[in-house]
VMD Tcl script that builds the backbone (N, CA, C; Angstrom):
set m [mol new atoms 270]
animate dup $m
set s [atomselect $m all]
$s set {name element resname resid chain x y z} {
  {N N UNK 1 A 106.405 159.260 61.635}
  {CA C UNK 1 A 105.007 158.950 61.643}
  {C C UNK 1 A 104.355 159.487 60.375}
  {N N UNK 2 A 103.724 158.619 59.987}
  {CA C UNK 2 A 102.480 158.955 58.614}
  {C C UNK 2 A 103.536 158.873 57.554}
  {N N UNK 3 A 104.745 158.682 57.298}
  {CA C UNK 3 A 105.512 158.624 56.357}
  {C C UNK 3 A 104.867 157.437 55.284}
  {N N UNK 4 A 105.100 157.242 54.552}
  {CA C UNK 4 A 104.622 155.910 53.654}
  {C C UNK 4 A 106.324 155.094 53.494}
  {N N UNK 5 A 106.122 153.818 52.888}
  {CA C UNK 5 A 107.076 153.444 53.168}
  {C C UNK 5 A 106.863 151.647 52.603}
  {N N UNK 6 A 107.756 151.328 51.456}
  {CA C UNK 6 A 107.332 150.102 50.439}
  {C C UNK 6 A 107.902 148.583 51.530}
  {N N UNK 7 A 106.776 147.961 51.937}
  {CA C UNK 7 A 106.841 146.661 52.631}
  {C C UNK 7 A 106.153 145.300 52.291}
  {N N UNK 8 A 107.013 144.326 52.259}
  {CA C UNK 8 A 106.744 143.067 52.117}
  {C C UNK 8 A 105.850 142.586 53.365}
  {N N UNK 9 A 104.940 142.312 53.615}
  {CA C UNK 9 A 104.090 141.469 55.064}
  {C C UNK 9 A 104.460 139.834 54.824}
  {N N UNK 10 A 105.419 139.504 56.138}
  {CA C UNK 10 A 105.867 138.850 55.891}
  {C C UNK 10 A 105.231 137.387 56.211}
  {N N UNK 11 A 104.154 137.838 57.972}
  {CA C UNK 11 A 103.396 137.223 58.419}
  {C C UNK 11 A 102.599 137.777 58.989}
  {N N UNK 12 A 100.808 137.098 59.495}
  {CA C UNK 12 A 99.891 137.864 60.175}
  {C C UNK 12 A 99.693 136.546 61.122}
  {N N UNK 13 A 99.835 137.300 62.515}
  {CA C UNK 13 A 98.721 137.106 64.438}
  {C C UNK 13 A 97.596 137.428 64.844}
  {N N UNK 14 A 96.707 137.345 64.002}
  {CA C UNK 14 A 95.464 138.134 64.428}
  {C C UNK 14 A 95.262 137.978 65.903}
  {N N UNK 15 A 95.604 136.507 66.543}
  {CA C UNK 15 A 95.710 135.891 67.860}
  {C C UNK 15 A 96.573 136.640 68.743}
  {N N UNK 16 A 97.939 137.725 68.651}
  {CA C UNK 16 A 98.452 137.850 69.180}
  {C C UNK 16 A 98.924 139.868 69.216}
  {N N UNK 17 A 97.840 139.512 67.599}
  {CA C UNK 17 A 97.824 141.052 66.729}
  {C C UNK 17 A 99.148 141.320 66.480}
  {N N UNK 18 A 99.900 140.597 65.871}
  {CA C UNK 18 A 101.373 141.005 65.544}
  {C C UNK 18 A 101.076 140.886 63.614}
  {N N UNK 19 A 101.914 141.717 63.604}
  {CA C UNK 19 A 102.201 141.566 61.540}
  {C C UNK 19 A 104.069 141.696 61.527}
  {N N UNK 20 A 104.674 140.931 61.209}
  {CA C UNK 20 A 106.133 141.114 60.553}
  {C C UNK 20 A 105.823 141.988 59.401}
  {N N UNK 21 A 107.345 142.460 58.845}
  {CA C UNK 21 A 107.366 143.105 57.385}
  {C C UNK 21 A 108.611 143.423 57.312}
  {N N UNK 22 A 109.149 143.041 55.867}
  {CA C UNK 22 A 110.496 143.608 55.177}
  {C C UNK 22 A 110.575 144.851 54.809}
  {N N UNK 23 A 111.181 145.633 55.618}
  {CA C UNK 23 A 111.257 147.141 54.920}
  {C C UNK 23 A 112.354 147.677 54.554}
  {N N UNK 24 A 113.414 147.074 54.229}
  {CA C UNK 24 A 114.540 147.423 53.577}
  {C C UNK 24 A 114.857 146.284 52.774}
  {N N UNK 25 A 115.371 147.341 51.656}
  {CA C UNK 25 A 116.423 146.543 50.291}
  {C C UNK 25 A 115.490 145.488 49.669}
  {N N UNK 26 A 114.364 146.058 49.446}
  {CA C UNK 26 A 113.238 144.666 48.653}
  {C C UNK 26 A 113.705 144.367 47.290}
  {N N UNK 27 A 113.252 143.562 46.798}
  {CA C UNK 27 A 114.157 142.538 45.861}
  {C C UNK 27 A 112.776 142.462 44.610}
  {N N UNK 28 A 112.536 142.858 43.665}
  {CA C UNK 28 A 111.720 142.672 42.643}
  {C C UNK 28 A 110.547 141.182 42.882}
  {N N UNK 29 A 111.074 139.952 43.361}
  {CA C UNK 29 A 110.492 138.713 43.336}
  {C C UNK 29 A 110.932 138.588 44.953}
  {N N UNK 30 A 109.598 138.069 45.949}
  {CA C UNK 30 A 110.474 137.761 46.850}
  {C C UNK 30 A 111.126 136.614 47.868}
  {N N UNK 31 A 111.797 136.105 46.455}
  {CA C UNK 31 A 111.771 134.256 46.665}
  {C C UNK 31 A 113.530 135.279 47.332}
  {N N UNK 32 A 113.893 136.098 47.458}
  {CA C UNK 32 A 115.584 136.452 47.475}
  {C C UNK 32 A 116.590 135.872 47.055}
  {N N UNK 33 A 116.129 134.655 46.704}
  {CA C UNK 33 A 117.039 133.422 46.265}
  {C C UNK 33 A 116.189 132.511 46.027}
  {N N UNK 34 A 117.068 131.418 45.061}
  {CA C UNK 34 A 115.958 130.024 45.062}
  {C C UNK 34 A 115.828 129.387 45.995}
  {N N UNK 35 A 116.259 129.504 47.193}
  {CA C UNK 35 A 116.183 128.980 48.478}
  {C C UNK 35 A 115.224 129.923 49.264}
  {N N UNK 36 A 114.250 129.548 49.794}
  {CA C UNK 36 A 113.146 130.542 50.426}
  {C C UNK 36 A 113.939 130.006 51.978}
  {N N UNK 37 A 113.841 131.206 52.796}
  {CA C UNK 37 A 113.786 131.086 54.520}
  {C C UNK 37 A 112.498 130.683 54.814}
  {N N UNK 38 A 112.124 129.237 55.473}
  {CA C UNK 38 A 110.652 129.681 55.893}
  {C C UNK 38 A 110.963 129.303 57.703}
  {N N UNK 39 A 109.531 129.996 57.838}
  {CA C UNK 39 A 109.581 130.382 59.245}
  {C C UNK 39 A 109.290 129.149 60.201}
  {N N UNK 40 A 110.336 128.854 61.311}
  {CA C UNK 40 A 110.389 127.673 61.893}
  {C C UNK 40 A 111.477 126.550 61.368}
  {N N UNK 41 A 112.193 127.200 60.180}
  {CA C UNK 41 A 113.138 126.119 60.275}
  {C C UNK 41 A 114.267 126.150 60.867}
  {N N UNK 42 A 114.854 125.320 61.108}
  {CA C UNK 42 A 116.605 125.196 61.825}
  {C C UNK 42 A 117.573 125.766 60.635}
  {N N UNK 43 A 118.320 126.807 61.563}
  {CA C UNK 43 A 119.440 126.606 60.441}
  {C C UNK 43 A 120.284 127.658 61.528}
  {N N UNK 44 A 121.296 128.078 60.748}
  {CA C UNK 44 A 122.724 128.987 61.903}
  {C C UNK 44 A 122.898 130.240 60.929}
  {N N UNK 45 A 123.426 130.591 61.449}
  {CA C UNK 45 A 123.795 132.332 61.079}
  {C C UNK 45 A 125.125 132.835 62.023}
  {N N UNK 46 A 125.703 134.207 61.455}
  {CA C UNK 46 A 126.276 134.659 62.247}
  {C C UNK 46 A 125.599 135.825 63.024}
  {N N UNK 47 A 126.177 135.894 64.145}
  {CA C UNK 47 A 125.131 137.446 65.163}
  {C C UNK 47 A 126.175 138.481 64.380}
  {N N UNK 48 A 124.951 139.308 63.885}
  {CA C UNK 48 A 125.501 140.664 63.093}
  {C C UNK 48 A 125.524 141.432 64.275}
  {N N UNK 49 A 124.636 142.008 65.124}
  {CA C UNK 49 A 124.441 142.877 65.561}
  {C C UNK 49 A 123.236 143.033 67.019}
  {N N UNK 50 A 123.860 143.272 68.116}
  {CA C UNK 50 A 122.797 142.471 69.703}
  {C C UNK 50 A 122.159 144.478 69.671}
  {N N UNK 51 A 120.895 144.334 70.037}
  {CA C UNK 51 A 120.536 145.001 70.627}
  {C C UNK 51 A 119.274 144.779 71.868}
  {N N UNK 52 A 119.525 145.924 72.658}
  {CA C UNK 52 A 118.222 145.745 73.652}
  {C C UNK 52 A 117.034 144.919 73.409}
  {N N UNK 53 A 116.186 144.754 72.568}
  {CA C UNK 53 A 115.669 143.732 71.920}
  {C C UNK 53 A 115.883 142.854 71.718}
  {N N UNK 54 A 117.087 142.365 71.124}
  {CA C UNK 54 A 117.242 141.431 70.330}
  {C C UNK 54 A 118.815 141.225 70.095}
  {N N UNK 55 A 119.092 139.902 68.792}
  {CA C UNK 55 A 119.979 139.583 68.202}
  {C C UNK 55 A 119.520 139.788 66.521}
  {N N UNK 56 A 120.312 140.295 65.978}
  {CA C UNK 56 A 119.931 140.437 64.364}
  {C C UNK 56 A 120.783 138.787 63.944}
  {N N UNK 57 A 120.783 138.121 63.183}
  {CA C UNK 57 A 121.512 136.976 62.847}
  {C C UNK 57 A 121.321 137.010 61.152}
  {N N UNK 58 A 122.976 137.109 60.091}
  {CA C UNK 58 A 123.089 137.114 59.134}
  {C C UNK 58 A 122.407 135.273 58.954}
  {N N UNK 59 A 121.464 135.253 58.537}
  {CA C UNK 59 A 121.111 134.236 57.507}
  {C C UNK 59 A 121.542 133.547 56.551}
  {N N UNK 60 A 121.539 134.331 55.495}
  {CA C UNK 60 A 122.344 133.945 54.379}
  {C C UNK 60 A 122.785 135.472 53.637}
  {N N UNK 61 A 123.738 135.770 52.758}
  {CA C UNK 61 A 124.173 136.835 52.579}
  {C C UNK 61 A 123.278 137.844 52.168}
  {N N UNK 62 A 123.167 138.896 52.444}
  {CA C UNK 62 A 121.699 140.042 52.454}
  {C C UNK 62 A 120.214 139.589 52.772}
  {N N UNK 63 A 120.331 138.515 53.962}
  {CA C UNK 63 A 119.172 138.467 54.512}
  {C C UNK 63 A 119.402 138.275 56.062}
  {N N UNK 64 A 119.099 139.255 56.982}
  {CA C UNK 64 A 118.800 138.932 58.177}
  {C C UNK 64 A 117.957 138.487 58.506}
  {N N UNK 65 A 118.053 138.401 60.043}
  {CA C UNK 65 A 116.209 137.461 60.935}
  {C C UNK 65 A 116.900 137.949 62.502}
  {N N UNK 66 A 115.849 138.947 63.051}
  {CA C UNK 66 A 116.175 139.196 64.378}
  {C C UNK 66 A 115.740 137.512 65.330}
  {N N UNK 67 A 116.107 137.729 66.286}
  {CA C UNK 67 A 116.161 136.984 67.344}
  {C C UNK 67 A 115.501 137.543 68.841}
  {N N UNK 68 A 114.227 137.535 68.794}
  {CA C UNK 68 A 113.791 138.696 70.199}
  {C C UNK 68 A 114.509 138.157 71.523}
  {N N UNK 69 A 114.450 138.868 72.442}
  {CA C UNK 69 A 115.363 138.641 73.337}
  {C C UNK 69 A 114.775 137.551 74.118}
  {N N UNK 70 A 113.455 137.738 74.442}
  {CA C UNK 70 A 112.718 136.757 75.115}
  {C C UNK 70 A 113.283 134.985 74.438}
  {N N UNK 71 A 113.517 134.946 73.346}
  {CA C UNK 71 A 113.412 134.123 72.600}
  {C C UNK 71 A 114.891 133.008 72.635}
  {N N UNK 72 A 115.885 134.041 73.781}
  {CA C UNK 72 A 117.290 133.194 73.765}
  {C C UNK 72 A 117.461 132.406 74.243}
  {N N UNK 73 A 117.168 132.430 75.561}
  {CA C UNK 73 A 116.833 131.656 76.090}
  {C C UNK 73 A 115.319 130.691 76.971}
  {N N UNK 74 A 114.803 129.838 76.823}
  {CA C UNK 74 A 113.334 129.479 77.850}
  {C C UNK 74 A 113.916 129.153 79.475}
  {N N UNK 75 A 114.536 129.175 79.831}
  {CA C UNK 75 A 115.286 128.481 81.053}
  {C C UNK 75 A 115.528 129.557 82.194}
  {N N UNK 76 A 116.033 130.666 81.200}
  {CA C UNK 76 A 116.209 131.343 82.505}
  {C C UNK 76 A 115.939 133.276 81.497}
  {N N UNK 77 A 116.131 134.357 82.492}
  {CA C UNK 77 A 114.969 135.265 81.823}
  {C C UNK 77 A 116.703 136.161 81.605}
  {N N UNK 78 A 117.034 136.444 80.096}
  {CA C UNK 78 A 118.101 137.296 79.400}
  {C C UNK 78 A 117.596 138.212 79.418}
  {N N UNK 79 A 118.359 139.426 80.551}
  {CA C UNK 79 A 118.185 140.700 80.102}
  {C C UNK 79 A 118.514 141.614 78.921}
  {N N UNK 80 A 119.795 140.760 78.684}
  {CA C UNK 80 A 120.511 141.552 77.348}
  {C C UNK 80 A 120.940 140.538 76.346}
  {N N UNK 81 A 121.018 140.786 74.915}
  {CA C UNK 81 A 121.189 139.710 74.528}
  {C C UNK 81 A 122.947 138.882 74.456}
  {N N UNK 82 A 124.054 140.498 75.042}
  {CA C UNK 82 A 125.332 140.619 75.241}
  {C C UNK 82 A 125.823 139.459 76.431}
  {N N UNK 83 A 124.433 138.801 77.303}
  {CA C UNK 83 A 124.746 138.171 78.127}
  {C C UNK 83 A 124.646 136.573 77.528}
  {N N UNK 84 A 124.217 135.912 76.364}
  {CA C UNK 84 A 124.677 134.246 75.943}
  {C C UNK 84 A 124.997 134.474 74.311}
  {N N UNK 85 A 125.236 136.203 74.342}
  {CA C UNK 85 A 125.852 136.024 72.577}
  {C C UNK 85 A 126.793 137.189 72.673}
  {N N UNK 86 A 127.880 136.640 71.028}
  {CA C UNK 86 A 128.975 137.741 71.177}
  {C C UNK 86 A 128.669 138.059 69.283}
  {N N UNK 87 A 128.964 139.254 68.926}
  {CA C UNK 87 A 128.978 139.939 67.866}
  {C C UNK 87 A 129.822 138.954 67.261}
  {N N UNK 88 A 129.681 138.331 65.697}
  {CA C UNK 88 A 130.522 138.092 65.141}
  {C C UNK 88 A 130.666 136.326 64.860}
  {N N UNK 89 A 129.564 135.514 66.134}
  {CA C UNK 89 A 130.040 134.447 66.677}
  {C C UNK 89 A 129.025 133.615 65.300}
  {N N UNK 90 A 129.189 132.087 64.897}
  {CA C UNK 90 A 128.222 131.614 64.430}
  {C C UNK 90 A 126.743 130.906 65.768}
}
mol reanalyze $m
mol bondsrecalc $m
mol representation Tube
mol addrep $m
């Protein structure tokens, strides 16, 4: 707490009061590549890493994008995300 700490804002919810932000390994420009991720598009990844929250999903090489848990499924309610994903899988 109160630490300071160098972040990209990635998006603002005033509607929902949420703010995203990049806080690791920032990149001088932050296109990361000439290919920008933007938010809402389709694309695949591999699951790096499930936690209580979430799924982390490699993107493209040194860029993740969590996956909230709520978010795995709409159909039916995932407690964990270990229950419709496996480490490693695309």
């Amino acid at each position: 707490m109160n630490d300071e700490v160098d972040c990209v804002v990635l998006s603002v919810n005033p509607t929902e009061r949420r703010i995203s932000l990049a806080c690791g390994n920032l990149r001088p420009t932050l296109g990361y590549s000439a290919r920008q991720v933007s938010s809402g598009s389709d694309g695949r990844g591999r699951v790096r890493n499930l936690t209580e929250f979430g799924a982390f999903i490699e993107i493209e090489d040194g860029i993740d994008g969590l996956v909230h848990v709520s978010n795995l499924s709409w159909t039916t309610r995932v407690k964990h995300p270990s229950e419709v994903l496996k480490k490693g899988t695309k």
